[in-house]
C-alpha positions as CSV (number, residue, x, y, z in Angstrom):
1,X,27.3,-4.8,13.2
2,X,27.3,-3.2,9.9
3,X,26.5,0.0,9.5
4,X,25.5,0.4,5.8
5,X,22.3,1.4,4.5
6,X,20.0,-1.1,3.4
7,X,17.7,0.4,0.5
8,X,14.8,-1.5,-0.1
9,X,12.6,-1.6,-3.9
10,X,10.8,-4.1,-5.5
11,X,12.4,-6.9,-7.3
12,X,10.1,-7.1,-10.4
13,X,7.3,-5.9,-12.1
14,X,6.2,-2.4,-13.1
15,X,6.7,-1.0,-9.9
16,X,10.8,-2.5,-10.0
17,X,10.9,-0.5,-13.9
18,X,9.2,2.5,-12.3
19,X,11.3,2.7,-9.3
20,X,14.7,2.7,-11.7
21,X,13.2,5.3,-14.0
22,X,12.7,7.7,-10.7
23,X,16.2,7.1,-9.7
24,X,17.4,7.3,-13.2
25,X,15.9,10.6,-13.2
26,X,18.5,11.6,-10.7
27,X,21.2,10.1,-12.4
28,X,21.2,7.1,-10.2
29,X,21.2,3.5,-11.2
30,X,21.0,0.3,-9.2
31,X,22.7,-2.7,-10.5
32,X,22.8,-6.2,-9.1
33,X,25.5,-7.7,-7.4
34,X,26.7,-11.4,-8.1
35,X,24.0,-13.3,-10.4
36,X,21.6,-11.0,-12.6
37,X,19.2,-12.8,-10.8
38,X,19.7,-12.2,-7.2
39,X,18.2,-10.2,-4.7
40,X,21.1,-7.7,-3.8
41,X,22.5,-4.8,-5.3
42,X,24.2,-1.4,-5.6
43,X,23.6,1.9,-6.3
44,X,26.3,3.2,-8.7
45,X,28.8,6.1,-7.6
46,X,27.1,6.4,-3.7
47,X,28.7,4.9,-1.2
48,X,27.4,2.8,2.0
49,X,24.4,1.3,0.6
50,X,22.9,-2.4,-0.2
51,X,20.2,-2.4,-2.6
52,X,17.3,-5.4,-1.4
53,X,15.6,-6.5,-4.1
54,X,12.0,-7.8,-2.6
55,X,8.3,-7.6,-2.9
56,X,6.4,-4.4,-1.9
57,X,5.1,-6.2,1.1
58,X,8.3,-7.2,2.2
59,X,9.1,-3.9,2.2
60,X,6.7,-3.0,4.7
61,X,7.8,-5.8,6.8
62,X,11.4,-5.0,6.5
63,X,10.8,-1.2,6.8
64,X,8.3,-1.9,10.1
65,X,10.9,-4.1,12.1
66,X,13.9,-2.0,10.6
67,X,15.6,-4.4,8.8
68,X,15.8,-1.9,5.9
69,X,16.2,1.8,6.6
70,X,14.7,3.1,3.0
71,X,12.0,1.4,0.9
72,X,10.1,2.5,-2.2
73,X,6.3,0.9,-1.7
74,X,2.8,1.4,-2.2
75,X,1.0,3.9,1.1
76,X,-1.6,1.7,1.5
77,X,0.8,-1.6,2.0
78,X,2.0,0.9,4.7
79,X,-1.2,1.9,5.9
80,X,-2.4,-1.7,5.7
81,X,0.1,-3.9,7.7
82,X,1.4,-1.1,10.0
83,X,-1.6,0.1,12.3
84,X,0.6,2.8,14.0
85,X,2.7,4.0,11.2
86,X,3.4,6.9,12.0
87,X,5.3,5.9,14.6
88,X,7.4,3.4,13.1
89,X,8.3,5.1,9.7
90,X,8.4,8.4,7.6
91,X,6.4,8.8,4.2
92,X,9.5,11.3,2.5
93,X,8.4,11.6,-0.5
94,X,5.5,10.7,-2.8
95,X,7.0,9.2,-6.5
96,X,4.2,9.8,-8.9
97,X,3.4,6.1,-9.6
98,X,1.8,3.2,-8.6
99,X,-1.8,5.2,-8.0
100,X,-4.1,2.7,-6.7
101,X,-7.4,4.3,-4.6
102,X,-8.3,1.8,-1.5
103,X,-12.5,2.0,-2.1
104,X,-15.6,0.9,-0.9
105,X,-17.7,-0.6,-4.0
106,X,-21.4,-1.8,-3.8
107,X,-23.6,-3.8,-6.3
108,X,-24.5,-1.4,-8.8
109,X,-27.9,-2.5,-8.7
110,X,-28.0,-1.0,-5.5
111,X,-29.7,2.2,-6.6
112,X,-31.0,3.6,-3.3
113,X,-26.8,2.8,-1.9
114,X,-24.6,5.8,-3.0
115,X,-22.8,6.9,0.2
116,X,-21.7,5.1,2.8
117,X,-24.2,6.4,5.0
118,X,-26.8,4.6,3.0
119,X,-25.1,1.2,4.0
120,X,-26.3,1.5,7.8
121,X,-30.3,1.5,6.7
122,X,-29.2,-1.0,3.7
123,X,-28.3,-3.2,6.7
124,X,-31.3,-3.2,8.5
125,X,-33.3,-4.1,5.9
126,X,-30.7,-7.0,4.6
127,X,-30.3,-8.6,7.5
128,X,-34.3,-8.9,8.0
129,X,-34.1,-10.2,4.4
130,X,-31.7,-12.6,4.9
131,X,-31.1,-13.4,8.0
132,X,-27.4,-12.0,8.3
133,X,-25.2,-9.2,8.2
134,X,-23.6,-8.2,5.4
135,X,-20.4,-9.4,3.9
136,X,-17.4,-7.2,3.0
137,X,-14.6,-9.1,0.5
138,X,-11.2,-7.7,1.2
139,X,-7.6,-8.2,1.3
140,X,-7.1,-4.8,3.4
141,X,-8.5,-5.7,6.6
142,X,-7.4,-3.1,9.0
143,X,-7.9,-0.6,6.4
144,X,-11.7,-1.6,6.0
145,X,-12.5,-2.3,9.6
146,X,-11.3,1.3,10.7
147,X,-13.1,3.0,8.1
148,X,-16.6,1.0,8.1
149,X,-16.8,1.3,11.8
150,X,-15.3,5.3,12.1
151,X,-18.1,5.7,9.9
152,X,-20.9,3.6,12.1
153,X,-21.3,1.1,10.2
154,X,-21.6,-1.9,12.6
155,X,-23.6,-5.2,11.2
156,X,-20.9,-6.1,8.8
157,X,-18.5,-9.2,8.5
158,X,-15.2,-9.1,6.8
159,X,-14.7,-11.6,4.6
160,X,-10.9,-12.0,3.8
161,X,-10.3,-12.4,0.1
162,X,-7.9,-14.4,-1.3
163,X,-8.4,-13.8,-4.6
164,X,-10.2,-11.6,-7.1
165,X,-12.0,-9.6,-5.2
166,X,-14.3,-7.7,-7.5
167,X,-15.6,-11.0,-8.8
168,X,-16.7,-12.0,-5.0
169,X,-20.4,-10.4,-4.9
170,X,-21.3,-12.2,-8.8
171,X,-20.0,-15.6,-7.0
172,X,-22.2,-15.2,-4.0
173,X,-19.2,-14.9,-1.3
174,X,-19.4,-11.2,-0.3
175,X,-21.9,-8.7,-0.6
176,X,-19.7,-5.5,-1.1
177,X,-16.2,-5.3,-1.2
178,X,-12.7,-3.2,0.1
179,X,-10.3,-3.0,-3.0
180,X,-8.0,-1.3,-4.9
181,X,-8.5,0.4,-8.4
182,X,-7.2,2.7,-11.0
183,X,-9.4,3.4,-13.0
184,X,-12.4,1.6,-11.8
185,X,-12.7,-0.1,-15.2
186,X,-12.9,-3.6,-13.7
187,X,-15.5,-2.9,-10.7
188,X,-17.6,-2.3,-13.4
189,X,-16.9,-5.0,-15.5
190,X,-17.9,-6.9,-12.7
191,X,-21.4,-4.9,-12.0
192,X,-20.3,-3.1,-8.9
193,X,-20.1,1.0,-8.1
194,X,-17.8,3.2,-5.8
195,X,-19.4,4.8,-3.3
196,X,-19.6,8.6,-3.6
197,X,-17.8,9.1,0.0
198,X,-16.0,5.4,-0.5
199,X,-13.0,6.5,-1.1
200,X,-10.5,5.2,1.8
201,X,-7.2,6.1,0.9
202,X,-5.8,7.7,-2.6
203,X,-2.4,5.7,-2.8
204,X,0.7,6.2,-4.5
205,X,4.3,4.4,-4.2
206,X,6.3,6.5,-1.6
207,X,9.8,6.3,-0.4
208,X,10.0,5.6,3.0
209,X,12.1,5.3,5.8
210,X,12.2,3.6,8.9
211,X,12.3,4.8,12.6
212,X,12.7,1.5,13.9
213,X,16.4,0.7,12.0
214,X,19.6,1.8,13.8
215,X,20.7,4.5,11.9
216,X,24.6,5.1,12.7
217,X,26.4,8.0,12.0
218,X,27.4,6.2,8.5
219,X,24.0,5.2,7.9
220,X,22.6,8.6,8.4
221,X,25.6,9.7,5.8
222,X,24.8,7.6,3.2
223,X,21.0,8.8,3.7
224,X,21.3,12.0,3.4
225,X,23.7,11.6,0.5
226,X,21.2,9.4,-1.6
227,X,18.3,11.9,-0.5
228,X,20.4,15.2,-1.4
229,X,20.4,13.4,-4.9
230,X,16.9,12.8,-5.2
231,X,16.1,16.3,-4.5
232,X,14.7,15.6,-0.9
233,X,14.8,17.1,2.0
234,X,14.0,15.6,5.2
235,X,13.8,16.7,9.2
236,X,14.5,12.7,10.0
237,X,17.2,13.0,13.4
């Protein structure tokens, strides 16, 4: 069984060019191995570890089951697809990119709908208007579920999107929506507001490591190593 460290970032995109910049800063570089476009690779002058090249969400996956022991990926990708995550992984150290806010946003013609109090009487009345409960587009669906119903909300159906989700309510699928934003520029292109209190989860690109992988006495070597580089200290066994 080898005993290297697997180090986990995404293989393209912004988040791939931000991830080598925050390394860079440390005077680390990762470089492929074999074809320029693979999906393994190095980290120059540090020892003991195999750069994985994949999506953020594979990431998650691979950081969840402990097939990689370090991963650089979004919080709410790990707050998303790992229910007790606590458990199963560390958050080291937030890297000052990739901000995304996980929201609640409402028609903004829904004047008398500002908090997300004012969804459970919106209910009542729109469900003896239409017949129904309402509909909530999303592609976080744990996320949503835990934070509509901690809040009371209970006459609500998710509705998973596949899709654009801001565009949903215009195109008569969902009523509100569970999404992601930056700046918030596009809910309002598409004629929806975020809830005053709608704000689930302020997200960032962390690195993170696993509980779950089997961290041998090399692996935890090459860890600390590539963390003591980075500037980061850790109370991981």
């Amino acid at each position: 069984m080898s005993t290297r460290l697997t180090f986990a970032v995404p293989s393209k995109g912004r988040l791939m060019e931000q991830t080598a910049e925050f390394l860079g800063k440390s005077g680390l570089k990762l470089r492929k191995v074999g074809n320029e476009r693979g999906y393994r690779g190095e980290v120059e002058g540090v020892d003991g570890i195999d750069v994985a090249f994949i999506s953020a969400s594979e990431i998650v996956s691979a950081l969840n089951n402990g097939r990689a022991h370090i991963g650089v990926t979004g919080e709410d990708l790990v707050r998303e697809n790992i229910v007790n995550a606590d458990e199963r992984v560390a958050l080291l150290k937030p890297l000052g990119f990739g901000h995304a806010n996980v929201v609640v946003a409402v028609p903004s013609c829904w004047i008398d709908v500002n908090e997300v109090s004012d969804l459970e009487a919106a209910a009542v009345a729109f469900r003896r208007e239409h017949g129904r409960p309402f509909r909530v587009a999303t592609k976080y669906l744990n996320l949503a579920r835990r934070f509509l119903s901690g809040k009371g909300l209970a006459d609500y159906r998710i509705v998973e999107s596949l899709g654009a989700t801001e565009g949903t309510p215009a195109a008569g699928t969902a009523d509100l929506i569970v999404d992601i934003t930056s700046t918030g520029a596009t809910l309002a292109a598409n004629g929806l507001k975020v809830l005053e209190d709608g704000v689930i989860l302020r997200s960032e690109a962390n690195l993170v490591a696993s509980r779950m992988a089997t961290w041998a006495p090399e692996t935890k070597k090459a860890r600390d190593t590539l963390l003591a580089r980075l500037g980061i200290s850790h109370t991981l066994a």
